[in-house]
C-alpha positions in Angstrom: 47.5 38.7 -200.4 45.9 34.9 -200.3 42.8 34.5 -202.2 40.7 33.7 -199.0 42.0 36.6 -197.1 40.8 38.7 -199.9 37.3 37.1 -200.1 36.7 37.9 -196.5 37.8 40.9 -196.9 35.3 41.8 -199.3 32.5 40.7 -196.9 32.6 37.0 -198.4 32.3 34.3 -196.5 33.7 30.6 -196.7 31.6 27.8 -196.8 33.6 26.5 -193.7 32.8 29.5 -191.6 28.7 29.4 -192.4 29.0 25.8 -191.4 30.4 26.5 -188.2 27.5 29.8 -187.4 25.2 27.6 -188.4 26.4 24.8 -185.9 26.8 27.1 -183.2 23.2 28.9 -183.9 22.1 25.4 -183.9 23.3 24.4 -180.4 22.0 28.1 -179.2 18.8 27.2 -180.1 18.8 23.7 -178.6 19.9 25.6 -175.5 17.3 28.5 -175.3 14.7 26.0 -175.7 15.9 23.8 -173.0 15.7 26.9 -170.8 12.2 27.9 -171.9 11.2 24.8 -171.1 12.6 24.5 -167.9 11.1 27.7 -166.7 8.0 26.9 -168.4 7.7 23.4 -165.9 9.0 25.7 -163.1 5.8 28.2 -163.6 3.1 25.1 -164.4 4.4 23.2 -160.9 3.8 27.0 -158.9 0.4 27.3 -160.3 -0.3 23.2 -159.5 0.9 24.8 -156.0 -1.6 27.5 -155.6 0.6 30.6 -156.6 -1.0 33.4 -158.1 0.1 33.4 -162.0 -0.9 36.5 -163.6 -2.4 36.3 -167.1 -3.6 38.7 -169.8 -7.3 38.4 -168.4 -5.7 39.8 -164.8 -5.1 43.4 -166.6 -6.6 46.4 -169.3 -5.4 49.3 -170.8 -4.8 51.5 -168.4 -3.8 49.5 -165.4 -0.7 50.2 -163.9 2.3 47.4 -163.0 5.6 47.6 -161.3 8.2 46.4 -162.7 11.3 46.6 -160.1 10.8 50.0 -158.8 9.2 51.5 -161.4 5.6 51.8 -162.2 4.6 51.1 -166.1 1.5 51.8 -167.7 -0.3 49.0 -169.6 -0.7 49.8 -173.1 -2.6 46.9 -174.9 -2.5 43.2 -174.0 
């Protein structure tokens, strides 16, 4: 058995492979924030057009929303 294939194995990683995770978590980042950003333009242009945005002021404990088709109680906001 090869040194390396021993290593991982044992749960030890190679410096190549936390180079590459960290590349790829890297570039999925990069990504999710392009997408949060893009939906965060997306809800600041509805409320520019008059759409109702709900916020944390719009419920309390208590209150009641639906999600779907089901009906979930508000907890805390």
């Amino acid at each position: 058995m090869s040194a390396a294939r021993a290593r991982r194995q044992a749960g030890e990683i190679t410096l190549e492979a936390l180079v590459e995770a960290i590349v790829r978590l890297h570039a999925d980042h990069a990504d999710l924030c392009d997408e949060i950003g893009h939906g965060e333009r997306i809800i600041e242009e509805a409320g520019a057009e008059g759409v109702k945005l709900w916020r944390p002021d719009d419920f309390m404990a208590g209150d009641f929303v639906r999600s779907g088709s089901r009906l979930l109680e508000v907890l805390r906001i």
